[in-house]
N, C-alpha and C positions, 0 to 999 in steps of 0.2 A: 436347393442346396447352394450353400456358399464356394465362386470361384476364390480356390485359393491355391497359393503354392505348397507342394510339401516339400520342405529339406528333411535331408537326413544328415546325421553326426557322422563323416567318416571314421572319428575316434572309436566311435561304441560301435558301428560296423568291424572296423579290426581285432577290438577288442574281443565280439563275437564268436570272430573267425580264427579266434589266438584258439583256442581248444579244440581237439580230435575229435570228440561226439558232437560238438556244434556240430564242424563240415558235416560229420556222417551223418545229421537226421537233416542239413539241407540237402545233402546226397540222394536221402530217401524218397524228401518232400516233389524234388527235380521231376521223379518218374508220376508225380500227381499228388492231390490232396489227401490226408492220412488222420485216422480220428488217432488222437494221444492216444488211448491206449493199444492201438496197433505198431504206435510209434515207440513206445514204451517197449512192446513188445520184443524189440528188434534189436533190443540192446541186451546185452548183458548187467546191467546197473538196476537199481531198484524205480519203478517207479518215479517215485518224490524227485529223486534224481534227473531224468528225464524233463519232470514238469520243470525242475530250477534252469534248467537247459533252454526248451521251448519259453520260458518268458524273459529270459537272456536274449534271446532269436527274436521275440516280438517286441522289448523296449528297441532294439538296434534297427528295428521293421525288416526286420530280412522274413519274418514270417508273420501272416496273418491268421488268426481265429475268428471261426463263427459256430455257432453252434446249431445244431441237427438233433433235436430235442435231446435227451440226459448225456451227451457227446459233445464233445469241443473239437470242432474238424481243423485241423491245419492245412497253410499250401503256402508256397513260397513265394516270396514276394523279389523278384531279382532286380530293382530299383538301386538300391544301397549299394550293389556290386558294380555301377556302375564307377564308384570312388574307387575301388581296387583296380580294376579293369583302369582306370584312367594312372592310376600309380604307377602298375605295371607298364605301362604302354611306355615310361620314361625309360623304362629297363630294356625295352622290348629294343627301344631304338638304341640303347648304348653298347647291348650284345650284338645287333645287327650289323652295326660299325665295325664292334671292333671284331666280327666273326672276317666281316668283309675285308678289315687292313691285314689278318693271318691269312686270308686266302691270299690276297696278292703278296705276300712276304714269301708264304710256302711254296707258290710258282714259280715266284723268280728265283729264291734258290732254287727250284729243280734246274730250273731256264740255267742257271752258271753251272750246275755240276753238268749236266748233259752236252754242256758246248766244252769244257774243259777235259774230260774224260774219251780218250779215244777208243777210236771202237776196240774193243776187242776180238781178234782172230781166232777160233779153233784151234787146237792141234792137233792132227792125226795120226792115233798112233799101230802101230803093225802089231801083231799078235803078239810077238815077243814084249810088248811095250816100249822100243824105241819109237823115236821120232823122227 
C-alpha cells in the first residue's frame, strides 16, 4: 500500500456538522460501530433520510463504511474534528483572556468598595425597642 497523506476539507467537515442528525448519528457512532440500519433505527426520520445523512458523514470522512456481508457497518472516523478542535482552540483562548481580565476587574472593584465602606456597628436594642 501506497504512503500517502490524507487531508481532509475543513469546509465539508463544517458543513457536515452544520445539521442536528449529523452530530446525533456521530453521537451514536462515538459509543462504537453501528450497521445503518440500527442507525436508521434511532432516529425518528425515514430510512432514505438517515442514508442521505451517513454519505454526507462519509464524503466529509467523519465516518467510515465497510461491509459485514448484506450490512454496511459504520464507526467514526474523528480525524476531521481535528479542524474544529483547532478553530475552537482560537476561542478557547479569547474567552480564557477575557474571562481572566473580568476576574481581575471584579476583584478590584470588591478590593475599592470593601476599603471604602466602614465597618458597620450593631445596634442593641431593649425590649421596648429603644436603643
Amino acid at each position: 500500500m501506497r504512503n500517502r497523506s490524507v487531508t481532509y476539507s475543513s469546509e465539508a467537515t463544517f458543513q457536515a456538522l452544520a445539521d442536528p442528525t449529523r452530530r446525533a448519528v456521530l453521537d451514536l457512532l462515538r459509543r462504537g460501530s453501528q450497521p445503518a440500519g440500527e442507525i436508521a433505527g434511532a432516529f425518528p426520520v425515514s430510512r432514505p433520510a438517515i442514508s442521505k445523512h451517513l454519505r454526507l458523514l462519509r464524503r466529509a470522512h467523519l465516518v467510515r463504511e465497510h461491509r459485514e456481508g448484506r450490512h454496511r457497518v459504520y464507526h467514526l472516523n474523528p480525524e476531521p474534528l481535528r479542524a474544529v478542535d483547532s478553530w475552537l482552540d482560537q476561542y478557547r483562548t479569547f474567552w480564557k483572556m477575557n474571562l481572566n481580565n473580568l476576574k481581575t476587574f471584579v476583584e478590584s472593584e470588591y478590593a475599592k468598595e470593601t476599603r471604602q465602606k466602614p465597618a458597620s456597628k450593631p445596634t442593641h436594642k431593649n425590649l421596648k425597642g429603644e436603643v
